[in-house]
C-alpha positions as a Markdown table, in Angstrom:
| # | Residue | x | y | z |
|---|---|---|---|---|
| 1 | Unk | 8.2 | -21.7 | 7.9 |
| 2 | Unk | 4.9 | -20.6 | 6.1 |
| 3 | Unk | 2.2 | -23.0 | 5.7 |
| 4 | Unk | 1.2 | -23.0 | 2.0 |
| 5 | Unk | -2.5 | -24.7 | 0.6 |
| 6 | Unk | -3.1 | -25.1 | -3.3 |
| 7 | Unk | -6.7 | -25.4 | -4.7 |
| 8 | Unk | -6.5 | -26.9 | -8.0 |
| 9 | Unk | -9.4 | -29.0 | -9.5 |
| 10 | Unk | -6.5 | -30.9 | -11.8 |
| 11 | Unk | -5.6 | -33.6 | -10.1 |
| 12 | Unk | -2.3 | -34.5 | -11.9 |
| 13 | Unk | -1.2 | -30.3 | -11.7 |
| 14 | Unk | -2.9 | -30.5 | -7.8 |
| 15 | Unk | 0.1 | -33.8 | -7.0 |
| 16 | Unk | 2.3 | -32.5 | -8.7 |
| 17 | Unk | 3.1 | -29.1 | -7.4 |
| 18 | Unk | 2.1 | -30.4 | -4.0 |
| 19 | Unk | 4.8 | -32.5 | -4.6 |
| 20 | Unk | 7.2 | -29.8 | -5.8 |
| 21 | Unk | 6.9 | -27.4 | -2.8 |
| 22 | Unk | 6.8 | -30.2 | -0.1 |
| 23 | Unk | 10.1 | -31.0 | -1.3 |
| 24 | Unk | 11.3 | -27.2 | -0.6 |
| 25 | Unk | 12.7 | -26.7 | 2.8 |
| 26 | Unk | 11.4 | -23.2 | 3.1 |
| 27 | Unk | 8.0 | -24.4 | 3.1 |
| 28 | Unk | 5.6 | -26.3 | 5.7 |
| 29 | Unk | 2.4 | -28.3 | 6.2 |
| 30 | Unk | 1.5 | -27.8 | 2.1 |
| 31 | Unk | -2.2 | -29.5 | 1.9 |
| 32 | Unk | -3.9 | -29.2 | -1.2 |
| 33 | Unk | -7.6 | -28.9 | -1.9 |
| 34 | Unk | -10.3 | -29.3 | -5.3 |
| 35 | Unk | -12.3 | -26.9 | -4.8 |
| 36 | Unk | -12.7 | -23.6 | -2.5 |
| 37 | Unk | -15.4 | -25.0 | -0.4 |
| 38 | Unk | -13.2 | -28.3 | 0.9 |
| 39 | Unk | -10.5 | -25.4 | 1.8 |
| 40 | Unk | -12.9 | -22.9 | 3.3 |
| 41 | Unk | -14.6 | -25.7 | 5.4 |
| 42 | Unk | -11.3 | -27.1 | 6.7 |
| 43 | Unk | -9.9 | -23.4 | 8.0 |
| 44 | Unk | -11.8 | -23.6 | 11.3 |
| 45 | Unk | -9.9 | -25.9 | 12.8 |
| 46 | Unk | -6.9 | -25.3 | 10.7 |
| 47 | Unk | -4.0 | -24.8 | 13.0 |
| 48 | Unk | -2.0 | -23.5 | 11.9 |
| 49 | Unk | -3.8 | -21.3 | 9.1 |
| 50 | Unk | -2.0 | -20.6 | 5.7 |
| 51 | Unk | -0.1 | -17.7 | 5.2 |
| 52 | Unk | -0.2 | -18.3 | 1.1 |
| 53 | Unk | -3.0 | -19.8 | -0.4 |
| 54 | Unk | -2.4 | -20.6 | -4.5 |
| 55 | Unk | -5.6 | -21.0 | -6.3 |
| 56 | Unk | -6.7 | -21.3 | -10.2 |
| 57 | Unk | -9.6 | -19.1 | -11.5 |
| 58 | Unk | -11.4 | -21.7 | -13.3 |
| 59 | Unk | -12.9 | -24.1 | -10.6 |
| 60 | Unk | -15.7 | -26.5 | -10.0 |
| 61 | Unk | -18.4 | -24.9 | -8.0 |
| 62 | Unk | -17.3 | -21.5 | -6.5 |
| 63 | Unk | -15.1 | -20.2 | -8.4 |
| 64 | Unk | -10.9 | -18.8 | -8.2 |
| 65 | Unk | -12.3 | -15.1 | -8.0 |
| 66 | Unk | -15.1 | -15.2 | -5.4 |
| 67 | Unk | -12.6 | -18.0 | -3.6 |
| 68 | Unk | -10.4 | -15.0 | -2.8 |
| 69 | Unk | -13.0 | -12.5 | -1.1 |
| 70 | Unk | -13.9 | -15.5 | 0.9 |
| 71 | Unk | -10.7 | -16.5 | 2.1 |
| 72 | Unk | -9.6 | -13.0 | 2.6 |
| 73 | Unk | -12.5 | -12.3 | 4.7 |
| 74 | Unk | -11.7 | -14.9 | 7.0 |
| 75 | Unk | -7.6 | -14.3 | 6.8 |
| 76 | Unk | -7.5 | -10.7 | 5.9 |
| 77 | Unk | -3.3 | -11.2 | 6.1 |
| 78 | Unk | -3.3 | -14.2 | 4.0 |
| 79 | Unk | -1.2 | -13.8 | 0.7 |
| 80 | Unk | -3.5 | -14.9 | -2.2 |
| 81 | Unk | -1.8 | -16.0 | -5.3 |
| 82 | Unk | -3.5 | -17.2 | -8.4 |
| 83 | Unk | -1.7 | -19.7 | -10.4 |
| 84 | Unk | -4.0 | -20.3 | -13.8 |
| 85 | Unk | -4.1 | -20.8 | -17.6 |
| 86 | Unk | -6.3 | -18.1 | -18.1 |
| 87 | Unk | -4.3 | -14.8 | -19.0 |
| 88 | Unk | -7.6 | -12.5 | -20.4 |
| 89 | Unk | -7.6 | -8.8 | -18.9 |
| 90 | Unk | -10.6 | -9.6 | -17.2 |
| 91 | Unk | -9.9 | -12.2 | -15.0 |
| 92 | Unk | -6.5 | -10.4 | -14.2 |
| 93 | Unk | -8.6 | -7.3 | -13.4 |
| 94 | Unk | -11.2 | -9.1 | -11.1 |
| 95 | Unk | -8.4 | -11.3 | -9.5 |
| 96 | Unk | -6.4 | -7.8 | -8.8 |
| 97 | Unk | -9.7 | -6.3 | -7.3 |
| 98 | Unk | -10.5 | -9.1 | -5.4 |
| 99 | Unk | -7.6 | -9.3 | -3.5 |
| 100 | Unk | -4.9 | -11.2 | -5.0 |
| 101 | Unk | -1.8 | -10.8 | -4.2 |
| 102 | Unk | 0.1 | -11.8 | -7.3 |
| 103 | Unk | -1.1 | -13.5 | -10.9 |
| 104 | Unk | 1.0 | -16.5 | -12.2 |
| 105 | Unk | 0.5 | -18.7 | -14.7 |
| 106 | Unk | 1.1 | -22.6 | -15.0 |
| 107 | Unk | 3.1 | -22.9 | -17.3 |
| 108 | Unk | 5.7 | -21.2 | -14.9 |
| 109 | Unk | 9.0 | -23.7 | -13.5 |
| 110 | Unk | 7.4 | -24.6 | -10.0 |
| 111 | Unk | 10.7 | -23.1 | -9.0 |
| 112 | Unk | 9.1 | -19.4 | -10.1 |
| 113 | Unk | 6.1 | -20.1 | -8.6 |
| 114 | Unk | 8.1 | -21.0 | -5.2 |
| 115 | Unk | 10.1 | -18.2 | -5.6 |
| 116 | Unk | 7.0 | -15.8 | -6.0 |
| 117 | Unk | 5.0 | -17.4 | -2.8 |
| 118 | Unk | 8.3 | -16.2 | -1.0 |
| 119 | Unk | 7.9 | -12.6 | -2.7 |
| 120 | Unk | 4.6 | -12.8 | -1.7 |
| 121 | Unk | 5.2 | -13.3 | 2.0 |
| 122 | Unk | 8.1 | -10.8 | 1.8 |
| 123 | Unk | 4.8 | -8.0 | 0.5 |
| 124 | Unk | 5.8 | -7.8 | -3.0 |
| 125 | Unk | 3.2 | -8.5 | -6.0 |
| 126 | Unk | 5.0 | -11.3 | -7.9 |
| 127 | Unk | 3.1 | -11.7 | -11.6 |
| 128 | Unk | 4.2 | -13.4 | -14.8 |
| 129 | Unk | 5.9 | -11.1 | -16.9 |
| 130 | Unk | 3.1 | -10.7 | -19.7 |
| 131 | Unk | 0.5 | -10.7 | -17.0 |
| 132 | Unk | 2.2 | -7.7 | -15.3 |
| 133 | Unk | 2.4 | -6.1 | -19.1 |
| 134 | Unk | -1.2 | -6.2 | -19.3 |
| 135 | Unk | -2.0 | -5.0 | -16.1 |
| 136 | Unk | 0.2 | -2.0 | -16.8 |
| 137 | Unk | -2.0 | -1.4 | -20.0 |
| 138 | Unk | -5.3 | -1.7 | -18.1 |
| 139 | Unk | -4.0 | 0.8 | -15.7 |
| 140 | Unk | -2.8 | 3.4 | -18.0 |
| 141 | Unk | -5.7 | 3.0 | -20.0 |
| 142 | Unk | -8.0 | 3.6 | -16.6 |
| 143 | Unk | -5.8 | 7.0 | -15.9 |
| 144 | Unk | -4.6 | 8.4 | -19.4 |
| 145 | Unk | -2.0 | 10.8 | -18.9 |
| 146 | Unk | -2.7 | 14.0 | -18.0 |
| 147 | Unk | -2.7 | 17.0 | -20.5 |
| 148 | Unk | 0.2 | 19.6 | -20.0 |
| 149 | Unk | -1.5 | 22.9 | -20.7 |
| 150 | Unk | 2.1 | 24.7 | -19.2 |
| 151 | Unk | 0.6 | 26.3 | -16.7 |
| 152 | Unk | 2.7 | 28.4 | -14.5 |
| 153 | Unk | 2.6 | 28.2 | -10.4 |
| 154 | Unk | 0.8 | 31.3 | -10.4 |
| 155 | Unk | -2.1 | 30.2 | -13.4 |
| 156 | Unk | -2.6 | 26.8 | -11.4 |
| 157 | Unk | -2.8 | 28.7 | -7.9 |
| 158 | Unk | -5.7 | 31.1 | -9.8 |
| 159 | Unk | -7.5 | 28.3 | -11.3 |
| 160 | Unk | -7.0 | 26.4 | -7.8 |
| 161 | Unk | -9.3 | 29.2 | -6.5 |
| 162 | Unk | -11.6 | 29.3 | -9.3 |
| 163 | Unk | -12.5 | 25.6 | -8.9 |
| 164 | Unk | -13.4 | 26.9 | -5.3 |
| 165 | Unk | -15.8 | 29.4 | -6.4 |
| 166 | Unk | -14.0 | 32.8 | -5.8 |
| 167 | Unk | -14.2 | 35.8 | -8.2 |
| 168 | Unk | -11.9 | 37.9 | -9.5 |
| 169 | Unk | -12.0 | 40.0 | -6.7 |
| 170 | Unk | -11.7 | 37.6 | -4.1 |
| 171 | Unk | -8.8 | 35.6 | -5.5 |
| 172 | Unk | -6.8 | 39.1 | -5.8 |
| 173 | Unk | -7.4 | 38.9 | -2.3 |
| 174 | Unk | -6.4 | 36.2 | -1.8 |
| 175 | Unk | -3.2 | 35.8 | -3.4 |
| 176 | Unk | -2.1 | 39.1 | -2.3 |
| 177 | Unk | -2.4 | 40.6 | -6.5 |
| 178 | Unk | -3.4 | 43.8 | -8.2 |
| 179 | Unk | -7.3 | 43.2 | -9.9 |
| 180 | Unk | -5.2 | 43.6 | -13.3 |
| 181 | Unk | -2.9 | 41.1 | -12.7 |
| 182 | Unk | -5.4 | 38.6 | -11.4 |
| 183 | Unk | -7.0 | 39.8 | -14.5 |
| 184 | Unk | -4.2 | 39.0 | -16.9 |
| 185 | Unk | -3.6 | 35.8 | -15.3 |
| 186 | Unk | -6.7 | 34.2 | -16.0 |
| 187 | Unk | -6.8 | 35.4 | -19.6 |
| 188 | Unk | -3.4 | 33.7 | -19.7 |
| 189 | Unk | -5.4 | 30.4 | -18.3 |
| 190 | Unk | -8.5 | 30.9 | -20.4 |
| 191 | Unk | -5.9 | 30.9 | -23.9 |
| 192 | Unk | -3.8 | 27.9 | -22.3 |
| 193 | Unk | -7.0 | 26.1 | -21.7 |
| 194 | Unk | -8.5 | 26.8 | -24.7 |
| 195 | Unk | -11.7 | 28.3 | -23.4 |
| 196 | Unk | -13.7 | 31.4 | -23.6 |
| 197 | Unk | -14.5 | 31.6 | -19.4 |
| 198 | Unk | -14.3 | 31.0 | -16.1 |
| 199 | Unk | -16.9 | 28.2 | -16.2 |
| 200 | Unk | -15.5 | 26.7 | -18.9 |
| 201 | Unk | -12.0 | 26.5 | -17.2 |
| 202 | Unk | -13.1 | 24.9 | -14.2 |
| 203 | Unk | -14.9 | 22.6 | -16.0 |
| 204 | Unk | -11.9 | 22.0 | -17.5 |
| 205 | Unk | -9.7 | 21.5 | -14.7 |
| 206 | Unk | -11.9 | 19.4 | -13.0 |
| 207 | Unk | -12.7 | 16.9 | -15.9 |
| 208 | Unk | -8.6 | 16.8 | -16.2 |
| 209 | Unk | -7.8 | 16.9 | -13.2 |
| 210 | Unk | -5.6 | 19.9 | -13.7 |
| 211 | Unk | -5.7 | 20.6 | -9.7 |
| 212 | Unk | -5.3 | 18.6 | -5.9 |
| 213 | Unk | -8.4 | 18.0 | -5.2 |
């Protein structure tokens, strides 16, 4: 059965879902900590260690988010989950980037939040519905969607080849094509792409990321 440790500077919330998930019989050995540095001085001699360590963001001293590059440092296989009020895209960013396994809030049934610790051991990424909304809209916003020029398997092999440097020459070699048809494809590139030139395409397709790279 995993071992699960909460670090929670709330006293009351700390008892209280200590409580709760002692009394699940999936789970063992639940000890619960204020602050990361109590938790990060007691792992040493920890036996066993925790396989799921909940934590809030907002703690005395070190803080939720550095908490989690510690811990995973020293238990690179440990399932981090944050269980927190806070809900702002940043700390759900920085969490994410840190480490964390999966973003929850408290004023989740502890049943969820049990629930979720198993999802967590299982590899899954359990986060409170709003929280995974947002992270989806930080995401999308990081990689906008690509354009669709409509570029045919041949115009993207030729501008594949352009990105590399080769001419026109060179790419009719390539490609096993007549000068004029390599000729006409890349005007057919240069009017999908809206540009005037070979440079321009590239520049293009590599700002885009209209190729594999």
């Amino acid at each position: 059965m995993p071992h699960v440790w909460i670090v929670e500077d709330n006293a009351a919330f700390r008892r209280a879902a200590t409580r709760a998930l002692s009394s699940r019989s999936t789970f063992c050995g639940v000890r619960a900590f204020e602050r990361c540095e109590d938790a990060l001085e007691a792992l040493p001699t920890a036996d066993p260690k925790p396989e799921v360590i909940l934590l809030d963001v907002g703690l005395p001293g070190m803080d939720g988010l550095q908490g989690i590059r510690e811990f995973k440092a020293v238990l690179p296989d440990c399932a981090m989950l944050v269980l927190t009020v806070f809900e702002d895209d940043d700390k759900i960013f920085r969490a994410i980037l840190a480490g964390a396994s999966g973003y929850l809030l408290k004023s989740e049934p502890m049943a969820r939040v049990a629930e979720a610790i198993e999802q967590a051991l299982a590899g899954g990424s359990p986060m409170n519905p709003r929280v995974a909304r947002r992270v989806l809209d930080m995401f999308s916003k990081l990689n906008p969607e690509k354009k669709d020029y409509g570029l045919t398997e041949r115009e993207t092999a030729v501008l594949e080849l352009m990105v590399e440097g080769l001419g026109k020459k060179q790419i009719a070699d390539r490609l096993d094509l007549n000068q004029h048809t390599t000729d006409y494809v890349m005007r057919c590139i240069y009017k999908k792409l809206h540009v005037n030139g070979m440079t321009a395409a590239v520049s293009i397709a590599l700002k885009e990321g209209l190729i594999a790279r």
